[in-house]
C-alpha positions as CSV (number, residue, x, y, z in Angstrom):
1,X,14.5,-6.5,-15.8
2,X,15.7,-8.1,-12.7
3,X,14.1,-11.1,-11.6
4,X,12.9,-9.3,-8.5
5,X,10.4,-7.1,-10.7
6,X,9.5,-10.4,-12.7
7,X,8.6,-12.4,-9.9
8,X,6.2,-8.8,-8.1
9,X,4.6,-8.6,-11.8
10,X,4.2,-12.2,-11.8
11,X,2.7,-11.6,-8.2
12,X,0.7,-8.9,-9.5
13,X,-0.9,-11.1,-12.3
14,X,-1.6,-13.5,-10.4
15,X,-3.3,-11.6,-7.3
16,X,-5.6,-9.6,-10.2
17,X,-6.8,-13.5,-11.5
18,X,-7.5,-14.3,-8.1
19,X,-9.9,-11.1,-7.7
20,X,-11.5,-11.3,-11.5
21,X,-12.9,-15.2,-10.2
22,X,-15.1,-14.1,-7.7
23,X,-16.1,-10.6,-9.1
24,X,-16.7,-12.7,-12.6
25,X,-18.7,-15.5,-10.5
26,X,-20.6,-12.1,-8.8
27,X,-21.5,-11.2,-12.1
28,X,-22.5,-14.1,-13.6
29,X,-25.0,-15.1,-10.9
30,X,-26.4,-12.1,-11.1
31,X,-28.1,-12.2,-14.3
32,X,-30.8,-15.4,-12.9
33,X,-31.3,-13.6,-9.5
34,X,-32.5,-10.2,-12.3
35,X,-34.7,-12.6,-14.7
36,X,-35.9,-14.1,-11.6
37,X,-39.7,-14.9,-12.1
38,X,-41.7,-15.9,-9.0
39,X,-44.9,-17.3,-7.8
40,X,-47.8,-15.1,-8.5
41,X,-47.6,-11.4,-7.2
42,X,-49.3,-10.9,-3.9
43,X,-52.4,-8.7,-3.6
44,X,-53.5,-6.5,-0.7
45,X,-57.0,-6.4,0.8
46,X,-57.6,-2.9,-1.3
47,X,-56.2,-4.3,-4.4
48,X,-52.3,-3.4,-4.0
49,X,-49.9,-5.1,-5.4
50,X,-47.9,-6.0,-2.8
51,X,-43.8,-6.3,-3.2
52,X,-42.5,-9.8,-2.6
53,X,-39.6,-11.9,-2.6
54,X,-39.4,-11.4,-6.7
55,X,-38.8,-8.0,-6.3
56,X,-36.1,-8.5,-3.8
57,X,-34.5,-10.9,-6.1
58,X,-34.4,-8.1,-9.0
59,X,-33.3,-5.4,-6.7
60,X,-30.5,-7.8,-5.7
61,X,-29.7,-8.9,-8.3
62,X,-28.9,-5.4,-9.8
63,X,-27.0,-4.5,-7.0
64,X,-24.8,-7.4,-7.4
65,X,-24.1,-6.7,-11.1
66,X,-23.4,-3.3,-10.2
67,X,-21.1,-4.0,-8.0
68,X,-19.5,-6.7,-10.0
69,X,-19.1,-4.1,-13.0
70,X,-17.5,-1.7,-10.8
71,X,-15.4,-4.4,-9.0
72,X,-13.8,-5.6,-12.6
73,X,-14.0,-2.0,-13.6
74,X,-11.7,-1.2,-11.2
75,X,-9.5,-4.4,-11.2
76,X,-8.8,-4.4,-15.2
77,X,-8.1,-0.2,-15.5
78,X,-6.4,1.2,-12.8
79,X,-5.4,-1.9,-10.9
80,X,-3.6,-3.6,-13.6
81,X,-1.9,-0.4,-13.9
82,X,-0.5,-0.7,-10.2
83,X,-2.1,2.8,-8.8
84,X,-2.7,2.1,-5.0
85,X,-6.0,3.8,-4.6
86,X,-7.1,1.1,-6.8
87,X,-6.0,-2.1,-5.0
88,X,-7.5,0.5,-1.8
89,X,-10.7,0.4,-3.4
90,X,-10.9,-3.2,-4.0
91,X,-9.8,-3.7,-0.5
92,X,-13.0,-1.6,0.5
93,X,-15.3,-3.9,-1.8
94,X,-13.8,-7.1,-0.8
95,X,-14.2,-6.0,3.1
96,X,-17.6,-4.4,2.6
97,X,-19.5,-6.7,0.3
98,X,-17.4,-10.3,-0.5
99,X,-16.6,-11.1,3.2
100,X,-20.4,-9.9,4.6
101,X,-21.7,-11.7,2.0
102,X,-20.1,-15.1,2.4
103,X,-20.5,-14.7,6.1
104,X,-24.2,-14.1,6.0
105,X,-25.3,-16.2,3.0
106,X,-23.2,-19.2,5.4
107,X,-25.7,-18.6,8.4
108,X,-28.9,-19.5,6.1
109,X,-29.0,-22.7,8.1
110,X,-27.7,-22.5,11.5
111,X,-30.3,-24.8,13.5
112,X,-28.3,-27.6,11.1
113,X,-25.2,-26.4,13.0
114,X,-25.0,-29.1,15.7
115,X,-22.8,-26.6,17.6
116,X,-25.6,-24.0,17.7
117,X,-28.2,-26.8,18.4
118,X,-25.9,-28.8,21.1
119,X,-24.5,-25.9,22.4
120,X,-23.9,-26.9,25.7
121,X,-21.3,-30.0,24.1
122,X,-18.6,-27.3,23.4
123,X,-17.5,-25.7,20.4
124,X,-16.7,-28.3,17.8
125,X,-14.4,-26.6,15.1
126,X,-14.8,-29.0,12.8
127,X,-18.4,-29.5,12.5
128,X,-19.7,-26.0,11.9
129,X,-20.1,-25.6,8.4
130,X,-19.0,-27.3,5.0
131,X,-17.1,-25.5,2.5
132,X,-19.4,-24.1,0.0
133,X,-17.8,-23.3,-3.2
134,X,-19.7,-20.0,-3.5
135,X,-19.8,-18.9,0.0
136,X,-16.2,-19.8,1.0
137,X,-14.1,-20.5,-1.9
138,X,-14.9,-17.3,-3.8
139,X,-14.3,-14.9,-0.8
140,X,-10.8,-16.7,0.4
141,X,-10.0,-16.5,-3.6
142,X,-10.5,-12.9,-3.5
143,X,-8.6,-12.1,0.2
144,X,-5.9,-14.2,-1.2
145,X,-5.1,-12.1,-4.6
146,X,-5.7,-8.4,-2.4
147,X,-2.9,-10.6,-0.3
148,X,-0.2,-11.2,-2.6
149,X,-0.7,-8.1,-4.0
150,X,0.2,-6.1,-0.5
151,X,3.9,-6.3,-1.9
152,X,3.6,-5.2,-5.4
153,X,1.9,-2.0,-3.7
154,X,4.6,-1.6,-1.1
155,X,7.1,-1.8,-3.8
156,X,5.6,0.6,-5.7
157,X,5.2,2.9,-3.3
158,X,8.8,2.9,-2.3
159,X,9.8,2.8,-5.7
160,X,7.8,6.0,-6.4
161,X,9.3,7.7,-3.4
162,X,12.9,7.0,-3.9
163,X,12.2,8.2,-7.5
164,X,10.8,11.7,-5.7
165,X,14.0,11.6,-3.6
166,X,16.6,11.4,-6.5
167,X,14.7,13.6,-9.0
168,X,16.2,17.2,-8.6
């Protein structure tokens, strides 16, 4: 083994950590937002239950676990295994549900945001938002595994087409 290949599976181990944090954090918040109990149900004039924010909570809150599931489904099968359509696929979650999630979940507050209050003062790039562990961290931990990972594909994929070329 040449110390190329040790330093891409090293790469590789470390970028599928980096993923498993923030699909494991997904998955472990998901379980309060299910058991979620809220204030008494809401009624309509005719008697109808009416659906509130508890039932948005348990309908989120499954869709996160599902997605978390299939996220460290993915990462821990065919991902550790180095097949591309699997680091494709987490590419696809990571752009379609981390990153919109961490963007909007970050705008929960935005008449705090001095720039969006004081807007006519200029964009101040400091002062938009504090780093939220949740929101920010999680997501950039995420990006930056599917980012070291880009070689160990590459490699791979070249590896598997010379391997083509030479085989008779």
């Amino acid at each position: 083994m040449t110390t190329g290949s040790t330093a891409m599976k090293v790469a590789h181990w470390l970028s599928l950590i980096l993923i498993a944090i923030p699909l494991v954090a997904a998955l472990c918040s998901s379980i309060p937002m299910i058991a979620y109990v809220g204030p008494e149900p809401l009624y309509s004039a005719t008697g109808i239950r009416v659906f509130g924010i508890e039932t948005f909570f348990h309908e989120a809150g499954f869709a996160r676990l599902t997605l978390a599931v299939i996220g460290l489904l993915i990462l821990f099968i065919p991902y550790r295994k180095g097949e591309a359509w699997a680091f494709a696929a987490l590419a696809v979650l990571m752009i379609c549900y981390v990153l919109p999630v961490g963007f909007f979940l970050s705008l929960t507050h935005l008449d705090r945001w001095p720039i969006f209050r004081e807007f006519s003062g200029g964009p101040r790039l400091l002062g938009l938002a504090g780093v939220n562990f949740v929101r920010h961290f999680f997501p950039a931990l995420a990006f930056a595994g599917l980012a070291i990972a880009v070689p160990y594909f590459i490699a791979g994929r070249r590896n598997a087409q010379t391997k083509d070329i030479q085989t008779p």
